[in-house]
OpenMM code with the backbone's topology and positions (N, CA, C; nanometers):
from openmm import Vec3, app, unit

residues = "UNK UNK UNK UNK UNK UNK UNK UNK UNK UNK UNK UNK UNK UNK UNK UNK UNK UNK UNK UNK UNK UNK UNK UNK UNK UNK UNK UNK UNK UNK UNK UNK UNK UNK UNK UNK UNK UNK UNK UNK UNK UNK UNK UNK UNK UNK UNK UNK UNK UNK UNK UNK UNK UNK UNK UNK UNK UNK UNK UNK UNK UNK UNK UNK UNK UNK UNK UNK UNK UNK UNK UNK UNK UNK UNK UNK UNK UNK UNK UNK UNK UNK UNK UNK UNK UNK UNK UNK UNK UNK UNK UNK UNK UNK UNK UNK UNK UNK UNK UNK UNK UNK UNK UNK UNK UNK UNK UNK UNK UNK UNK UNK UNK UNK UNK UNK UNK UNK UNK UNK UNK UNK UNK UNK UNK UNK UNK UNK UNK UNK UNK UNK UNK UNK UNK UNK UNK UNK UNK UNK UNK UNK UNK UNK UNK UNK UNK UNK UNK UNK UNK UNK UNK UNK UNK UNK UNK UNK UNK UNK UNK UNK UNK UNK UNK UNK UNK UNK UNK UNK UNK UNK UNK UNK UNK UNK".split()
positions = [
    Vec3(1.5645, -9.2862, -12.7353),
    Vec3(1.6463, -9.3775, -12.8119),
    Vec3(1.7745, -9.3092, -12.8598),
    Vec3(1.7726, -9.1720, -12.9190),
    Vec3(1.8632, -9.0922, -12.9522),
    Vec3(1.9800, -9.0419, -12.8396),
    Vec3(1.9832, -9.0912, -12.7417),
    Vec3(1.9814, -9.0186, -12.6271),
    Vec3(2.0591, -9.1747, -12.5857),
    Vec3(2.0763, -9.2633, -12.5436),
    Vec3(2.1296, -9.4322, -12.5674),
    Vec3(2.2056, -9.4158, -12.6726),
    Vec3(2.1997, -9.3897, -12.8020),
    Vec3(2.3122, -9.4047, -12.8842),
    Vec3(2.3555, -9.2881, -12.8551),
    Vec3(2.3648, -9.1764, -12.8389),
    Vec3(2.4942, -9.0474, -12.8434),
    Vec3(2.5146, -9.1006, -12.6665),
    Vec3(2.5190, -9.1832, -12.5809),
    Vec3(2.5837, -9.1869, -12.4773),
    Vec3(2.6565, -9.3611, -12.4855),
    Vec3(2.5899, -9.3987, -12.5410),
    Vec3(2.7235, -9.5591, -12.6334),
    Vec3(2.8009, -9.5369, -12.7389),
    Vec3(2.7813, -9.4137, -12.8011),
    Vec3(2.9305, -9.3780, -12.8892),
    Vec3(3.0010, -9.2959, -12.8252),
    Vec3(2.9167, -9.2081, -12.7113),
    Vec3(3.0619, -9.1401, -12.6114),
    Vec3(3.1917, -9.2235, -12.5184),
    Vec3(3.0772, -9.3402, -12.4710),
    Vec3(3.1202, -9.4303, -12.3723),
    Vec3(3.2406, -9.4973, -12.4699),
    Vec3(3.1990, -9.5805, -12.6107),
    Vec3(3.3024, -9.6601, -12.6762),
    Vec3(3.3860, -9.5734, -12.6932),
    Vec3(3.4006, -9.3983, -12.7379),
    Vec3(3.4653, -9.3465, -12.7870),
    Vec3(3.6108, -9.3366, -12.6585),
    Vec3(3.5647, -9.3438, -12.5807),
    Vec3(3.6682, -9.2998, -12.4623),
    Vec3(3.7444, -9.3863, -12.4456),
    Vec3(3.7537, -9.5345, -12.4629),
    Vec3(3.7770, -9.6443, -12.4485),
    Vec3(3.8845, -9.6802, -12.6012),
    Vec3(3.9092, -9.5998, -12.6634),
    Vec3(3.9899, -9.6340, -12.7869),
    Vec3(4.1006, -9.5143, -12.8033),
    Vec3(4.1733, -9.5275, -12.8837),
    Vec3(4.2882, -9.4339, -12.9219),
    Vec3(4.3197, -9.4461, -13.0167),
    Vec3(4.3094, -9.3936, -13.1309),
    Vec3(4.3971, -9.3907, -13.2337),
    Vec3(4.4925, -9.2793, -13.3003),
    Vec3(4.5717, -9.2327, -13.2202),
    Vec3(4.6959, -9.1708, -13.2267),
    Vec3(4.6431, -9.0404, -13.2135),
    Vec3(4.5392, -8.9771, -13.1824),
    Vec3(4.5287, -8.8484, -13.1392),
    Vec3(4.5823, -8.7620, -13.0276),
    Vec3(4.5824, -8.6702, -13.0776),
    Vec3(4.6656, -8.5766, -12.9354),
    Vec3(4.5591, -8.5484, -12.8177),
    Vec3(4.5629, -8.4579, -12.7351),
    Vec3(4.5089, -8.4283, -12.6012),
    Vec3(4.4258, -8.3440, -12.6974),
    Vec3(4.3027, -8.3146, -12.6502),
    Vec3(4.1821, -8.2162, -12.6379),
    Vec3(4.2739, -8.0553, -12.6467),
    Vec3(4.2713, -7.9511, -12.7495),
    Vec3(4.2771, -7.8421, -12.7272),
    Vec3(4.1776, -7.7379, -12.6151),
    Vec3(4.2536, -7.6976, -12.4904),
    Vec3(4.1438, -7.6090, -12.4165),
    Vec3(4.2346, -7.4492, -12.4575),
    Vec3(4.1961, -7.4160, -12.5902),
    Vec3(4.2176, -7.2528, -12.6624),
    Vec3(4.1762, -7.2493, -12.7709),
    Vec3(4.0335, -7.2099, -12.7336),
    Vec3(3.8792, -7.1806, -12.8302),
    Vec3(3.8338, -7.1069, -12.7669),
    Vec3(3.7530, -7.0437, -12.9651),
    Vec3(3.6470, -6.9892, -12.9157),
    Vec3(3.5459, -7.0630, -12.9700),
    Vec3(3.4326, -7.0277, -12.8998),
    Vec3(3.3119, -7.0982, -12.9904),
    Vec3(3.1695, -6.9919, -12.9794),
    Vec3(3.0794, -6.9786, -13.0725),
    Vec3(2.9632, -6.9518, -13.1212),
    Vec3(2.8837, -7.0465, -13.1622),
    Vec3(2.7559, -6.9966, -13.1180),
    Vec3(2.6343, -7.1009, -13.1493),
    Vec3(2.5210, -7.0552, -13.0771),
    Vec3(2.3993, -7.1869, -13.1152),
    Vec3(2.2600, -7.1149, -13.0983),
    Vec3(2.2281, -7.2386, -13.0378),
    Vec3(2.1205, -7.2115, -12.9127),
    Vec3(2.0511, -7.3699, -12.8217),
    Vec3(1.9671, -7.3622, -12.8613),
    Vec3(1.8749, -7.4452, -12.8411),
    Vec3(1.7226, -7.4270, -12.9280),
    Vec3(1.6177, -7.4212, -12.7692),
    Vec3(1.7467, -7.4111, -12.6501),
    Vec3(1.6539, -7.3955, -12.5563),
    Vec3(1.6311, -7.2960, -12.5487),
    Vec3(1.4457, -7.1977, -12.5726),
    Vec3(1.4535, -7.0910, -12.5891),
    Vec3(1.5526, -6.9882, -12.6942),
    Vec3(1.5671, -7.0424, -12.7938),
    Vec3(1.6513, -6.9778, -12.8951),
    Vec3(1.7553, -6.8357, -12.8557),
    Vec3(1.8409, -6.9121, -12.7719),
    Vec3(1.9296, -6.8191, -12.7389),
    Vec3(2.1393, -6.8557, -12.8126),
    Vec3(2.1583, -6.7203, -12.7988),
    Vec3(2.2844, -6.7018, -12.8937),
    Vec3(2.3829, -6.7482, -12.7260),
    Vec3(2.4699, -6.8327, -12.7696),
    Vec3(2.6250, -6.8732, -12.6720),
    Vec3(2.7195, -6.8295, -12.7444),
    Vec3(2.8145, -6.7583, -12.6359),
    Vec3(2.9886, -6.7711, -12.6904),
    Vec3(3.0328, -6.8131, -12.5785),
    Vec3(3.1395, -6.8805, -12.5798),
    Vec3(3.2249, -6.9538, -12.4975),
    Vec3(3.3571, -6.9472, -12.5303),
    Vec3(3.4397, -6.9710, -12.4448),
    Vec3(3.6220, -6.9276, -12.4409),
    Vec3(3.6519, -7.0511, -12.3512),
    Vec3(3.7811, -7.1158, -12.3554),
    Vec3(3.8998, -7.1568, -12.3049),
    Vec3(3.9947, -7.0938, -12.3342),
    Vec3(4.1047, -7.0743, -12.2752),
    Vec3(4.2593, -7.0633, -12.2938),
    Vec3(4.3469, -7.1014, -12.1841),
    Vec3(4.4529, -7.1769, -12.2328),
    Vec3(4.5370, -7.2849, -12.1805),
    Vec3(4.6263, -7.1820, -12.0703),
    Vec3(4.6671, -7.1340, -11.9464),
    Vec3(4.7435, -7.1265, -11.8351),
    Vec3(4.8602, -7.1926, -11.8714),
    Vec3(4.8872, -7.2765, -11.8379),
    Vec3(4.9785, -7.3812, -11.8706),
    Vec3(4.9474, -7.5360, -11.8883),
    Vec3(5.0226, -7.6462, -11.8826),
    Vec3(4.9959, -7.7649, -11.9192),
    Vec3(4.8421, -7.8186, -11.8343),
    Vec3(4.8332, -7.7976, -11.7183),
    Vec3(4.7619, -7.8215, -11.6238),
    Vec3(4.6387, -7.7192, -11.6383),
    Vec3(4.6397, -7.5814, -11.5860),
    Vec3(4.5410, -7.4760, -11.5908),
    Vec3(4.4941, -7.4381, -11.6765),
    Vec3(4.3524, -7.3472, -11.6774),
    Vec3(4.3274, -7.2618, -11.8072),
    Vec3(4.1807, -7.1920, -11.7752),
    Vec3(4.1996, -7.1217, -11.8699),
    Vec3(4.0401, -7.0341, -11.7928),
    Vec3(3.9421, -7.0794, -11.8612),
    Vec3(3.7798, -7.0050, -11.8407),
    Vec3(3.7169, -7.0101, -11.8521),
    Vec3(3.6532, -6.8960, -11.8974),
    Vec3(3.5098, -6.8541, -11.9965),
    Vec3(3.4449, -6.7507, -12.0477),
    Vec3(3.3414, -6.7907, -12.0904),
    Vec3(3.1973, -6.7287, -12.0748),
    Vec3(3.1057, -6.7715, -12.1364),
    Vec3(2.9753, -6.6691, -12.1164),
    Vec3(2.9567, -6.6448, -12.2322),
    Vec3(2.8387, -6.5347, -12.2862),
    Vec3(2.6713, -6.6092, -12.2835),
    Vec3(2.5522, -6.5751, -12.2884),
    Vec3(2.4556, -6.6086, -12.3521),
    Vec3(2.3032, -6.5065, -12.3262),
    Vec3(2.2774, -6.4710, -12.4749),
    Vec3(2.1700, -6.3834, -12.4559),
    Vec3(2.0596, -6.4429, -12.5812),
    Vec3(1.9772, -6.4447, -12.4564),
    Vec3(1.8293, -6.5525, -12.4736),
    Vec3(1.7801, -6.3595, -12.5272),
    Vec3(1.7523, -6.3546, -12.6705),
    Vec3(1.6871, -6.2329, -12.6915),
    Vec3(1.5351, -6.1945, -12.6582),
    Vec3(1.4664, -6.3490, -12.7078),
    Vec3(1.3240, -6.3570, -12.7358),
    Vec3(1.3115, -6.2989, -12.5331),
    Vec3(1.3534, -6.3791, -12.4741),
    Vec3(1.2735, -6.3158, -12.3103),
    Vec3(1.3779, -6.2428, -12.2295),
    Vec3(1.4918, -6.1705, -12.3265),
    Vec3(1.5283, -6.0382, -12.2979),
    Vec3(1.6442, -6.1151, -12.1004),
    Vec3(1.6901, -6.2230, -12.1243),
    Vec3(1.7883, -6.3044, -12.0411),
    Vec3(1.9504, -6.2885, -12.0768),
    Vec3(1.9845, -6.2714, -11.9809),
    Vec3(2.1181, -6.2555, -12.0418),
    Vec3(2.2107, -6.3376, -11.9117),
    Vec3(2.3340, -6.3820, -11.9682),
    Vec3(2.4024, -6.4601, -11.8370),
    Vec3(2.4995, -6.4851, -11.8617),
    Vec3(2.6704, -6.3918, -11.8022),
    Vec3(2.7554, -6.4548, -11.7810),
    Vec3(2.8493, -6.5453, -11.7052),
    Vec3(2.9855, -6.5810, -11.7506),
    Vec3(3.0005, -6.6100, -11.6556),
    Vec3(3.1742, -6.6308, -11.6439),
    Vec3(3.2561, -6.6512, -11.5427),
    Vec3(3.4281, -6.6300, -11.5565),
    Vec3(3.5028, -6.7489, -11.4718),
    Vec3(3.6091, -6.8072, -11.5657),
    Vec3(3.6606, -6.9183, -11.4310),
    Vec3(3.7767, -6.9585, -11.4639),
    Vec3(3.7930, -7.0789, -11.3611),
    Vec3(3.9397, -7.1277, -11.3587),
    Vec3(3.9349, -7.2657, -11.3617),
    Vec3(4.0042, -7.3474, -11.4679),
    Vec3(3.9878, -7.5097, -11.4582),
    Vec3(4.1339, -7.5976, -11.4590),
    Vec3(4.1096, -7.7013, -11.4276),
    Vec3(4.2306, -7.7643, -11.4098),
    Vec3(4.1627, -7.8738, -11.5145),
    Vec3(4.2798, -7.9019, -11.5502),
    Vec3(4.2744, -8.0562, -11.6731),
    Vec3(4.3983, -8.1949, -11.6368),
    Vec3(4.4206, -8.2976, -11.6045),
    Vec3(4.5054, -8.3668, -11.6273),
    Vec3(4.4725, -8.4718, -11.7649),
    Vec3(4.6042, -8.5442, -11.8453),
    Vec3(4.5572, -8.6470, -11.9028),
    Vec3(4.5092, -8.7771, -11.8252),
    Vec3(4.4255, -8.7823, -11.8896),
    Vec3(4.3718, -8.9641, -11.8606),
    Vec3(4.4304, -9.1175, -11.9569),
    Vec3(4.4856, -9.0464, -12.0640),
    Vec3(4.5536, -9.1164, -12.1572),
    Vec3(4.5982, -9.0493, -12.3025),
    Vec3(4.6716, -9.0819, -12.3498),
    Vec3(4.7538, -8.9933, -12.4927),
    Vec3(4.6010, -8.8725, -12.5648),
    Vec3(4.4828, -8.9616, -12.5548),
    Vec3(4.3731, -8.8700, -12.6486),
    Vec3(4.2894, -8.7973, -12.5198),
    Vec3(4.3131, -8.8114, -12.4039),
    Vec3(4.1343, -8.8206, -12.3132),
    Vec3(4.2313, -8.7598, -12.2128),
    Vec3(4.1417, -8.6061, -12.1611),
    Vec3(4.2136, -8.5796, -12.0241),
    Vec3(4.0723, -8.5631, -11.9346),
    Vec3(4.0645, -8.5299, -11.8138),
    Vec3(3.9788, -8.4875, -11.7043),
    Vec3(3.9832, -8.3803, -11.6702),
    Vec3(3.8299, -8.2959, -11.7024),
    Vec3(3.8682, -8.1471, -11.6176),
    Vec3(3.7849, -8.1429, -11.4855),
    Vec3(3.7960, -7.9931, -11.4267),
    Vec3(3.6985, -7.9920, -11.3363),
    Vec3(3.7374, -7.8287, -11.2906),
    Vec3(3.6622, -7.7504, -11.3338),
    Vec3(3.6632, -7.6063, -11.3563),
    Vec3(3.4931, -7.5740, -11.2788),
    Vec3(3.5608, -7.4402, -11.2189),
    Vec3(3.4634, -7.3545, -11.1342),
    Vec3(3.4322, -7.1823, -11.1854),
    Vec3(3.3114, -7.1441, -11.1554),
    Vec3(3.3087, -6.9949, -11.2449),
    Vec3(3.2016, -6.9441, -11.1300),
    Vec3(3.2215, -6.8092, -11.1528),
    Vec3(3.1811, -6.7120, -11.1260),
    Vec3(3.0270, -6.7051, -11.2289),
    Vec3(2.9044, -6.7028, -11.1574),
    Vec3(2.8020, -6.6622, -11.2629),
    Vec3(2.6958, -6.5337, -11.2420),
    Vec3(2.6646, -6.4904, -11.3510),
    Vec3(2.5876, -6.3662, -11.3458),
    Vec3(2.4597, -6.3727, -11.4186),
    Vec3(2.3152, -6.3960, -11.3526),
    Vec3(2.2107, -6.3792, -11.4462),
    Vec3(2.1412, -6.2382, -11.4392),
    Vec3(2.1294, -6.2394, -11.5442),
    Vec3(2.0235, -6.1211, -11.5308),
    Vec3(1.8906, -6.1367, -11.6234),
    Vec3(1.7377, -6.0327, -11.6243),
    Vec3(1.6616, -6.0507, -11.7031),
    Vec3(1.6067, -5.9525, -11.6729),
    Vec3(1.5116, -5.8906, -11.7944),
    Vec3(1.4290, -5.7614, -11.7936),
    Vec3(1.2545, -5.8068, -11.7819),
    Vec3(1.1785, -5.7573, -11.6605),
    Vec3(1.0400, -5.8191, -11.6644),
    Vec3(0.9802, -5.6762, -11.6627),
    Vec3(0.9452, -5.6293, -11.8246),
    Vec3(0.8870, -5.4620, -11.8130),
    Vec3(0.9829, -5.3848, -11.7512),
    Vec3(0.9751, -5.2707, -11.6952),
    Vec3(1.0485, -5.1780, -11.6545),
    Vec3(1.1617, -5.2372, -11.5194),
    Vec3(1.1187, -5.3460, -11.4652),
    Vec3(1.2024, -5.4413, -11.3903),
    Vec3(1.3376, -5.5132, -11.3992),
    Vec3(1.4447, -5.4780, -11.3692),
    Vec3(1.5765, -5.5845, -11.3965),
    Vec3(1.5724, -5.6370, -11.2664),
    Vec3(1.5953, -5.8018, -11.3071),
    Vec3(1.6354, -5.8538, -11.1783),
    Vec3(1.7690, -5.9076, -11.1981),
    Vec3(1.8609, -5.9507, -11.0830),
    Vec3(2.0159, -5.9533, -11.1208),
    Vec3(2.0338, -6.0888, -11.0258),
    Vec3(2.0460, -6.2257, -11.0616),
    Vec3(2.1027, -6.3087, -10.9156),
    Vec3(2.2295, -6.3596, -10.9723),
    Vec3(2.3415, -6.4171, -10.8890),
    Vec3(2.4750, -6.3950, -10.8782),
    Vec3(2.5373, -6.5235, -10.7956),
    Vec3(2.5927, -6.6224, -10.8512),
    Vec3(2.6457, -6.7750, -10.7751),
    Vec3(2.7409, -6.8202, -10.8037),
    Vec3(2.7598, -6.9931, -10.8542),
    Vec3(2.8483, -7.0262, -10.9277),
    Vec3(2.8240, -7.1245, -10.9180),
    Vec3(2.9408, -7.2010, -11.0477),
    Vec3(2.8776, -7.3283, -11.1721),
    Vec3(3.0435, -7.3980, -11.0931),
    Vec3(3.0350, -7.5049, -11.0717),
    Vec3(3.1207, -7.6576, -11.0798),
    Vec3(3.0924, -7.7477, -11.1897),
    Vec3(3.2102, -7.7746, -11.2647),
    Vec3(3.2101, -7.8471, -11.3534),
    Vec3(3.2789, -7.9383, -11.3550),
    Vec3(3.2565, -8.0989, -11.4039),
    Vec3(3.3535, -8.2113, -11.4336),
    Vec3(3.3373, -8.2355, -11.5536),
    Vec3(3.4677, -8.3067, -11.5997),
    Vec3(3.4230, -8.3886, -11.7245),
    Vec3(3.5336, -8.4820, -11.7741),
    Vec3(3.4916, -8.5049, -11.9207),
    Vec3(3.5905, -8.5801, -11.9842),
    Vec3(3.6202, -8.5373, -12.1039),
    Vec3(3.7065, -8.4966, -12.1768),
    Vec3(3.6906, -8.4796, -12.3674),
    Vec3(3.8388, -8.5891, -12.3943),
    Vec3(3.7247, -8.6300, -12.5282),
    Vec3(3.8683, -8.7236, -12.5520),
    Vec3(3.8838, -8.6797, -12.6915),
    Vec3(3.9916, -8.7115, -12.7634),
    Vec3(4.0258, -8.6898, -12.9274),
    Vec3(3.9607, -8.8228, -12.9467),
    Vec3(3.8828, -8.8821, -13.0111),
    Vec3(3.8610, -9.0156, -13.0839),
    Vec3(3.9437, -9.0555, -13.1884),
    Vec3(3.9317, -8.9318, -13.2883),
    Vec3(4.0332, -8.9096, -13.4028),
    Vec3(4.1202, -8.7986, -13.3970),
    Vec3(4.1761, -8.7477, -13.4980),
    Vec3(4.2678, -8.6266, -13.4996),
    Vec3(4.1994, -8.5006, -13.5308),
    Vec3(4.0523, -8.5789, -13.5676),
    Vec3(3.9689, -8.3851, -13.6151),
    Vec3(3.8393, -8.4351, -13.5105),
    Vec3(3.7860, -8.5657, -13.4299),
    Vec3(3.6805, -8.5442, -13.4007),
    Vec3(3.7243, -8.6020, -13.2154),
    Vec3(3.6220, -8.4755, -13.1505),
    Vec3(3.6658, -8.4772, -12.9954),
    Vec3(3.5060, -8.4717, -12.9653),
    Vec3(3.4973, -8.6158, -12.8147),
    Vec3(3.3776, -8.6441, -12.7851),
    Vec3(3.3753, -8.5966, -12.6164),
    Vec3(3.2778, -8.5540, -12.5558),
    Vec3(3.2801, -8.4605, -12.4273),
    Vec3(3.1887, -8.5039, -12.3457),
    Vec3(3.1990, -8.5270, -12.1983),
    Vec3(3.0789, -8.5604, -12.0888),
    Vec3(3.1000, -8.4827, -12.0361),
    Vec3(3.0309, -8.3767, -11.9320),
    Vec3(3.0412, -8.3602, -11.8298),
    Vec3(2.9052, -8.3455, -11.7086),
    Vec3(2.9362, -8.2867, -11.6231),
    Vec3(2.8199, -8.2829, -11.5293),
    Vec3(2.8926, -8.1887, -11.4307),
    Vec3(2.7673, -8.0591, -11.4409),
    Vec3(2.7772, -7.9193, -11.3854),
    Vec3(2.6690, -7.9622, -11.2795),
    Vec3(2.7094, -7.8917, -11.1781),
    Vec3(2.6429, -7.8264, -11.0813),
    Vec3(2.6136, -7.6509, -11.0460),
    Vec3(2.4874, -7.6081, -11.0243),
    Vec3(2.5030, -7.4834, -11.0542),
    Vec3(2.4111, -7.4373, -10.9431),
    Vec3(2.4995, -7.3273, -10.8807),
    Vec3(2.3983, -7.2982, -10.7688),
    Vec3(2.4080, -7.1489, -10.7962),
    Vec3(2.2782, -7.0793, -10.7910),
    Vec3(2.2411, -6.9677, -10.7930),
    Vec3(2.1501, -6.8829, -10.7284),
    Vec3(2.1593, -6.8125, -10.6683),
    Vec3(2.0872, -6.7287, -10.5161),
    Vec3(2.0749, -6.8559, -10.4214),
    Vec3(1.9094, -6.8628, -10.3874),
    Vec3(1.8931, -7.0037, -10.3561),
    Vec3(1.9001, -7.1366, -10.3846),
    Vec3(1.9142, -7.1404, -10.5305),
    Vec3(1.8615, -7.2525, -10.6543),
    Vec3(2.0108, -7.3167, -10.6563),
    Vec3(1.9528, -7.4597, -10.6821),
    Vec3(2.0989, -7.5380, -10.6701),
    Vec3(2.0567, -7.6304, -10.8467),
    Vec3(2.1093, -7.6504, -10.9314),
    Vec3(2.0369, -7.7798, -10.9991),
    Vec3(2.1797, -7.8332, -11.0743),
    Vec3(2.1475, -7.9410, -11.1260),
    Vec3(2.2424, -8.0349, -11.1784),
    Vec3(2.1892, -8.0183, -11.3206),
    Vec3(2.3274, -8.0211, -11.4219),
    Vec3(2.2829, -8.0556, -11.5566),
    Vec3(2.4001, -8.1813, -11.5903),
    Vec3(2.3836, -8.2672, -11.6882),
    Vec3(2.4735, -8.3211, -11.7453),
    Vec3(2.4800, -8.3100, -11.9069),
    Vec3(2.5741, -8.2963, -11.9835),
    Vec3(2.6128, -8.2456, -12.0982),
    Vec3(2.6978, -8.3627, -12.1651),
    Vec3(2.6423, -8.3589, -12.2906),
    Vec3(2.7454, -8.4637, -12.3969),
    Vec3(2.7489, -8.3765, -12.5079),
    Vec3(2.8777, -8.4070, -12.5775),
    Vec3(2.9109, -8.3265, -12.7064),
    Vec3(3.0033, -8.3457, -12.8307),
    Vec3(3.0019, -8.3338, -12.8995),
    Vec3(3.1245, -8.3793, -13.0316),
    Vec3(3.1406, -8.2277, -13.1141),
    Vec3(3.2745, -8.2133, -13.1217),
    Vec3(3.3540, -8.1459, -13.1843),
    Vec3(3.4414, -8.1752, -13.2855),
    Vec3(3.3750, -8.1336, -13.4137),
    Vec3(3.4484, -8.2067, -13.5626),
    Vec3(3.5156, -8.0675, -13.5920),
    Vec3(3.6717, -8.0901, -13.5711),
    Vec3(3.7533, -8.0256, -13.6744),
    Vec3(3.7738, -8.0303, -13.8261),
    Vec3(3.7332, -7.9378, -13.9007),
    Vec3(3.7364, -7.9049, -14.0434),
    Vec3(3.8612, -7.8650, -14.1214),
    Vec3(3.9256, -7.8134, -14.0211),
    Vec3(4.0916, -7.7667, -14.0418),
    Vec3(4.1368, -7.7665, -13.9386),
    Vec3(4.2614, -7.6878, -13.9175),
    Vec3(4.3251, -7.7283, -13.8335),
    Vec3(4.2817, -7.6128, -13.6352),
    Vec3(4.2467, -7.5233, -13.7245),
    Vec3(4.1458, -7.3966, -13.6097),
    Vec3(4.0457, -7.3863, -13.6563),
    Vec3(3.9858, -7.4194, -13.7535),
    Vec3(3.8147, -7.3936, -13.7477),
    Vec3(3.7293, -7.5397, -13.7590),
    Vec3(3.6312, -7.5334, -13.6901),
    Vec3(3.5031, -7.6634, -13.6646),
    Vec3(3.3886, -7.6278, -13.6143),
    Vec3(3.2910, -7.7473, -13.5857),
    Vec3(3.2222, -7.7143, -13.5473),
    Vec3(3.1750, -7.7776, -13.4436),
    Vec3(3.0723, -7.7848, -13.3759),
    Vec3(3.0053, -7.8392, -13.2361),
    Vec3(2.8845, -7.8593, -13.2486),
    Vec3(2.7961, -8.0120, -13.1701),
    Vec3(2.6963, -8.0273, -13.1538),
    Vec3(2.6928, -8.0299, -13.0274),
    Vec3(2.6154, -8.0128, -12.8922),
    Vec3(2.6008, -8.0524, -12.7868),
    Vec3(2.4368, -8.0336, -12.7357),
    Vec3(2.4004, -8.1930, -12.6300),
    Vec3(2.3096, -8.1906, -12.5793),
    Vec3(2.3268, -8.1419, -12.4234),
    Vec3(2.2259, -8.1307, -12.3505),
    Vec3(2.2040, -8.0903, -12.1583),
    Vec3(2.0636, -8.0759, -12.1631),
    Vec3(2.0922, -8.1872, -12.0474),
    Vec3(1.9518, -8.1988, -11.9406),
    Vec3(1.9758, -8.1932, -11.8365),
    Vec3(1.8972, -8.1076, -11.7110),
    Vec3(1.9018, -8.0652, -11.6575),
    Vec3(1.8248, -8.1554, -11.5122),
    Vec3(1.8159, -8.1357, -11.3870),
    Vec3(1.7657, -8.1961, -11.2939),
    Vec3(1.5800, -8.1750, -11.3189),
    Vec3(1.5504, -8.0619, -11.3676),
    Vec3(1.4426, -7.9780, -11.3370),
    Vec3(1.3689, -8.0516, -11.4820),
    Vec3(1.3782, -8.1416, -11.5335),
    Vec3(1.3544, -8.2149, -11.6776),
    Vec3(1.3940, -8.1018, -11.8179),
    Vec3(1.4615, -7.9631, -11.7715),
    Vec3(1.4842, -7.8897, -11.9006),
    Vec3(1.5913, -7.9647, -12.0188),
    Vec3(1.6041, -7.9474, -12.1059),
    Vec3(1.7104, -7.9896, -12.2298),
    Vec3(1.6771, -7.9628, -12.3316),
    Vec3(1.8380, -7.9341, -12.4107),
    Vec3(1.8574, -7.8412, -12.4476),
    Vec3(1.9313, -7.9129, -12.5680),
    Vec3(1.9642, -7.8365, -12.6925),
    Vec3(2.0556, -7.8966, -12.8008),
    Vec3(2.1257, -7.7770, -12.8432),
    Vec3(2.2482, -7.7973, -12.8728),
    Vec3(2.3221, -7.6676, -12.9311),
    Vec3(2.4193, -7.6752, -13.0394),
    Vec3(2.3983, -7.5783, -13.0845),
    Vec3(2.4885, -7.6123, -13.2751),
    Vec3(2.5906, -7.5004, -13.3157),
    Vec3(2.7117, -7.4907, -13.2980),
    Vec3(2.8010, -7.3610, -13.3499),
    Vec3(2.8882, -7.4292, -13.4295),
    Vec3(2.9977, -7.3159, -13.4263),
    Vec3(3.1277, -7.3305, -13.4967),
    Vec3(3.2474, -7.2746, -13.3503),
    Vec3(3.3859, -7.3163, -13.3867),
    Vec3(3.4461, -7.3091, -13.2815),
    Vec3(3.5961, -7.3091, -13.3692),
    Vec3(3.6632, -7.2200, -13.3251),
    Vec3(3.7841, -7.1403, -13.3875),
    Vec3(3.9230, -7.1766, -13.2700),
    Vec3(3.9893, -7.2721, -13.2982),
    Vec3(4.1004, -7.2954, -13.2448),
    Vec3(4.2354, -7.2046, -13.2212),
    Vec3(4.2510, -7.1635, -13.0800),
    Vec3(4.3872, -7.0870, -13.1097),
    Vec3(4.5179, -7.1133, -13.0585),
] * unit.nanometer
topology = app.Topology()
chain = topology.addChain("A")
for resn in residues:
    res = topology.addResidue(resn, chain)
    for name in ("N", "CA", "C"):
        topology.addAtom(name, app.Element.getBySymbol(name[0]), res)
């Protein structure tokens, strides 16, 4: 049920404007998933009007997982508040099983949407594809980002995954 309403206030949200600017892509962000209680950091920074990179940390402590990852995305607007991305990365897992490291090595495709709804609150879809050694799986992701000032806020985001995994995640996120 929860899950129907945070995807009918994303859907209405995209569909309105009220004088907000474009989505900032130059953040950082911190936070914790409750999938497997692992710590995320994540980066954007803007290239130019069009480009911008990509960064992203996460170390699952409890089963000793760790996974980065590096990229390049393109954004156009879709309208004054709402643009379209679709960014690709470089990914790196690793994990410790006893005296064992294992290391596999692929990469993540991403689409999406973020729109400004308001001037402090930005609502997000996307849908990753992620292929790694052999393993291919799909996640799709929704999210809201409430600005508190003008560089600091915070973030909620959900992802579910092809494989029935999902996930919820809660930080703060520092505008630059």
């Amino acid at each position: 049920m929860y899950k129907v309403i945070l995807v009918s206030v994303l859907v209405a949200g995209f569909s309105f404007d009220l004088k907000a600017e474009q989505p900032s892509y130059n953040f950082i962000e911190a936070g914790f998933s409750d999938y497997s209680t692992r710590l995320e950091l994540q980066g954007n920074f803007e290239i130019n009007d069009n480009f911008f990179g990509v960064a992203w940390y996460m170390d699952d402590y409890f089963d000793e997982f760790t996974a980065y990852s590096f990229g390049a995305g393109y954004k156009t607007a879709i309208n004054n508040s709402s643009s379209f991305f679709a960014q690709a990365e470089y990914t790196d897992y690793s994990s410790e099983l006893g005296p064992t490291e294992i290391s596999s090595n692929g990469y993540d495709i991403t689409m999406g949407v973020r729109s400004m709804v308001t001037k402090s609150t930005e609502l997000s879809f996307d849908i990753s594809n992620r292929n790694i050694e052999s393993s291919t799986f799909t996640t799709v992701g929704v999210g809201v980002r409430q600005d508190f000032t003008d560089n600091f806020g915070g973030y909620i985001r959900y992802d579910i995954n092809d494989f029935g995994g999902d996930a919820v995640g809660l930080g703060i996120s520092v505008k630059f």
